[in-house]
C-alpha positions in Angstrom: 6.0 -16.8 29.6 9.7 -16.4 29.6 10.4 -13.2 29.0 14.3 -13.6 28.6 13.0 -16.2 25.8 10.9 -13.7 24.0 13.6 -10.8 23.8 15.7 -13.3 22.0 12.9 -14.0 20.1 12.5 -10.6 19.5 15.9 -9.8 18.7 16.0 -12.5 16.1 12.5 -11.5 14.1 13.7 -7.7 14.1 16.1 -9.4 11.2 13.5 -10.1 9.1 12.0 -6.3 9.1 14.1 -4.8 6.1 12.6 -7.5 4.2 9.1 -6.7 5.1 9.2 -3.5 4.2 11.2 -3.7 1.4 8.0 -5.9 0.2 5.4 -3.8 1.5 6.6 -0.5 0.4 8.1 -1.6 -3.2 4.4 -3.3 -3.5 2.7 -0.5 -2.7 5.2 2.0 -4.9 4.8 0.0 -7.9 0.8 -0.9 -7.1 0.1 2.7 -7.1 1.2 3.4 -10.3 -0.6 0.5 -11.9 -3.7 1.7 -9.7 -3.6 5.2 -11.5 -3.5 3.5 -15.1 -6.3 1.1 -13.9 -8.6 4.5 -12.5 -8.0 6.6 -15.6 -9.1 3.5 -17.8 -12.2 3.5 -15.8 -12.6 7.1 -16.2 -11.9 7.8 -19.4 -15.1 6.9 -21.1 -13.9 3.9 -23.6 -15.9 1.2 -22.9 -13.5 -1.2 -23.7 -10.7 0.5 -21.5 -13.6 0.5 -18.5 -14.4 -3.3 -18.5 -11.4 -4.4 -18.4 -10.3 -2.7 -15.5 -13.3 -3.6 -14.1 -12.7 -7.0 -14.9 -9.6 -6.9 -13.6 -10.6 -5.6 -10.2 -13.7 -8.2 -10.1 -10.6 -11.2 -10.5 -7.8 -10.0 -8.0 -10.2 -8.5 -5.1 -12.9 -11.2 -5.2 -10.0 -13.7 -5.2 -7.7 -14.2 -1.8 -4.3 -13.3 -1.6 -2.7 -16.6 -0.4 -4.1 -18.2 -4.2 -3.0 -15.5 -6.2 0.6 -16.2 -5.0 0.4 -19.9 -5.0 -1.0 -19.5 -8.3 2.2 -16.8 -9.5 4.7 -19.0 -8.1 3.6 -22.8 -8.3 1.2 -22.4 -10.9 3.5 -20.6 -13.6 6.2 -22.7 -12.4 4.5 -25.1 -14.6 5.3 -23.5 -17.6 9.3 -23.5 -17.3 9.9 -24.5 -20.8 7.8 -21.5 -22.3 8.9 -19.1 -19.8 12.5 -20.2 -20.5 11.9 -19.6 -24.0 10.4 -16.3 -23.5 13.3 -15.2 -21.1 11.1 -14.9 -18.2 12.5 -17.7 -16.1 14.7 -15.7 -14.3 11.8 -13.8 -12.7 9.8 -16.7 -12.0 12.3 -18.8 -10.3 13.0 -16.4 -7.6 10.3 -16.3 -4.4 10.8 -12.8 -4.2 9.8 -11.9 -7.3 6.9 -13.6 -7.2 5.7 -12.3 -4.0 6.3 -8.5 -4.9 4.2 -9.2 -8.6 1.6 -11.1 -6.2 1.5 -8.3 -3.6 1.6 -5.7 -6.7 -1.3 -6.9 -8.5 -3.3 -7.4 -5.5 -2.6 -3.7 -4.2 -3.6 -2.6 -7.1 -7.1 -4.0 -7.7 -7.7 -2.1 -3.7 -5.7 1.6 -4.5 -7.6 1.7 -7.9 -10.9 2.2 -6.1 -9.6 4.6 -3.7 -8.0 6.6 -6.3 -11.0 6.7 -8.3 -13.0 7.6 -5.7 -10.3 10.5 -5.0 -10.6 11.9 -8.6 -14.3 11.5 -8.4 -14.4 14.0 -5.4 -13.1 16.8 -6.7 -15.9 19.8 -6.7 -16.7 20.6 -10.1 -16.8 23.9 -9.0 -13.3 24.1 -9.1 -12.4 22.1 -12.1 -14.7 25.0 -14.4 -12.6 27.6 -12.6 -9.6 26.3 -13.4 -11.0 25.8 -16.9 -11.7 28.9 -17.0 -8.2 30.6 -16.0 -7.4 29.3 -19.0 -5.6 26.2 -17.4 -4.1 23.0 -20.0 -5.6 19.8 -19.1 -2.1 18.7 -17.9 -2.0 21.7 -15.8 -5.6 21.2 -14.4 -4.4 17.7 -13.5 -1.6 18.7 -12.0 -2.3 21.7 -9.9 -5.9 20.8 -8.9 -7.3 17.9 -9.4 -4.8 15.9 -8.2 -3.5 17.5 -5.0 -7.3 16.8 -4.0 -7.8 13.4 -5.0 -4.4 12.5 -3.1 -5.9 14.3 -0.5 -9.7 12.9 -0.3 -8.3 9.4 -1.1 -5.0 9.4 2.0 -7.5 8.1 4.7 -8.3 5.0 2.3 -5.0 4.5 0.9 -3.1 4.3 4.5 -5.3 1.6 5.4 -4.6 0.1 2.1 -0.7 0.6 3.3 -1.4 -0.9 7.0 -3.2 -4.1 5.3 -0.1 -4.4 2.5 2.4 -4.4 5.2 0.8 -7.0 7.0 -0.4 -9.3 3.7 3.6 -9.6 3.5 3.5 -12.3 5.8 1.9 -14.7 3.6 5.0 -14.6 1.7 6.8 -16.8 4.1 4.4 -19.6 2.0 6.8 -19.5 -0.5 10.1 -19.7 1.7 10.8 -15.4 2.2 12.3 -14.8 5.2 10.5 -12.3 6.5 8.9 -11.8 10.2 6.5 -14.7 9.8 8.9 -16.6 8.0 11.6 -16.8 10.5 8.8 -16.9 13.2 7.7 -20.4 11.8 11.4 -21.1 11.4 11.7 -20.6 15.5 8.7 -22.4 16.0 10.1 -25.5 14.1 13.4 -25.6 16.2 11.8 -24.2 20.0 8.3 -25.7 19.7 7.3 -22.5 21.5 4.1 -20.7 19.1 3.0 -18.5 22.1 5.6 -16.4 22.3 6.9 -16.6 19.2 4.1 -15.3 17.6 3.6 -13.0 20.5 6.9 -10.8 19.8 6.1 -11.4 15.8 2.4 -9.8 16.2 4.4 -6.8 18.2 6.5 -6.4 15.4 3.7 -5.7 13.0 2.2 -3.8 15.3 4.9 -1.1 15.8 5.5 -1.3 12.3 1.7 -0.1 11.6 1.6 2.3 14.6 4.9 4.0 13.0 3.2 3.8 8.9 -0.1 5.2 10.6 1.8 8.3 12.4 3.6 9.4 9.1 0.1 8.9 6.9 -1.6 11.8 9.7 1.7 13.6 9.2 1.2 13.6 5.7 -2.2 14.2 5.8 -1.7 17.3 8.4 0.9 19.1 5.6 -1.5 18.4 2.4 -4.4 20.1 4.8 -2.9 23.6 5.5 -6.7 24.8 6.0 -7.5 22.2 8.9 -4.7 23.4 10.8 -4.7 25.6 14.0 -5.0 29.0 13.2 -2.9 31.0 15.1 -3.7 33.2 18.0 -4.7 36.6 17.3 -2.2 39.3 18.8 -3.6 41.3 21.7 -4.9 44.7 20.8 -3.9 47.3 23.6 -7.0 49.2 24.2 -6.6 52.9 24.7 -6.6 54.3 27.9 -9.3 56.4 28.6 -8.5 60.3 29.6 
């Protein structure tokens, strides 16, 4: 390999970073709160409300990725005149909005499950003792059952976080330049896939190894009672006369 090739290489991929995780972490921003809506309508006992959420989940998890953008961007691009009409163009036209609704919905479908699974974990126990301090169901919400769930469900959700940052390269399908975007765009011109793709894998993978050190950060401060305790203080025995 030539390794003064591949720094260049590198140097010139590291551009395409901001845009990567601009993707991945406005995606996963906007995907959690849709996630939230989609796990309360499952929990909320309307059976309407719970189908189609489930419905909804069944469509964008048991349906790849790569489709659901080629179907967002080419597909509605189909439609001009009515989306034109409707005002919605503007959105449409642009790669990068299509990507981020793509990469939204699909997050979505994933972090819904995990954060139902997150609510679902809280003890009981605790729910009727809040209950009974006399605790608002806004209040309960907010001061114990949701600290939990977030808790229960971080695990999940970072790997939901690793897997969104690296689903942003099938944006470059639809022309973003992102790290696999201007990876095929050196391949084109050098010829050279091997290391190319080499220093573009590398760049995912520091970018995971950095999102997986601040999720066990994160999951370290929401789990005071996991931590080290400290170490007792020496007692000073009295001396015997």
């Amino acid at each position: 390999m030539d390794f003064a090739f591949m720094a260049e290489t590198f140097m010139k991929l590291i551009e395409g970073v901001p845009l990567t995780l601009n993707l991945a972490f406005a995606s996963v921003a906007l995907g959690a709160l849709f996630a939230m809506l989609l796990a309360l309508m499952r929990l909320s006992g309307v059976a309407a409300l719970d189908w189609l959420a489930r419905g909804y989940v069944f469509v964008f998890r048991g349906t790849p990725l790569l489709v659901q953008i080629f179907l967002i961007y080419y597909g509605l691009g189909q439609f001009r005149p009515s989306l034109q009409a409707l005002g919605l163009w503007w959105f449409f036209r642009e790669p990068y909005w299509c990507a981020l609704l793509a990469l939204t919905l699909n997050t979505a479908a994933y972090a819904s499950e995990i954060i139902r699974g997150g609510l679902q974990s809280v003890p009981h126990g605790q729910i009727e003792a809040a209950r009974a301090c006399g605790m608002s169901r806004w209040l309960l919400f907010r001061r114990i059952v949701f600290p939990i769930a977030v808790r229960q469900a971080l695990p999940a959700y970072g790997n939901e976080i690793i897997l969104m940052v690296k689903a942003t390269s099938l944006a470059s399908i639809i022309t973003m330049m992102e790290v696999t975007g201007i990876a095929h765009k050196l391949i084109s011109q050098t010829f050279r896939a091997v290391e190319v793709f080499v220093c573009a894998g590398a760049i995912y993978l520091l970018l995971n190894f950095l999102v997986t050190r601040a999720v066990l950060a994160l999951e370290w401060w929401l789990s005071p009672h996991l931590r080290g305790a400290p170490a007792p203080a020496p007692r000073l025995e009295a001396a015997h006369v």
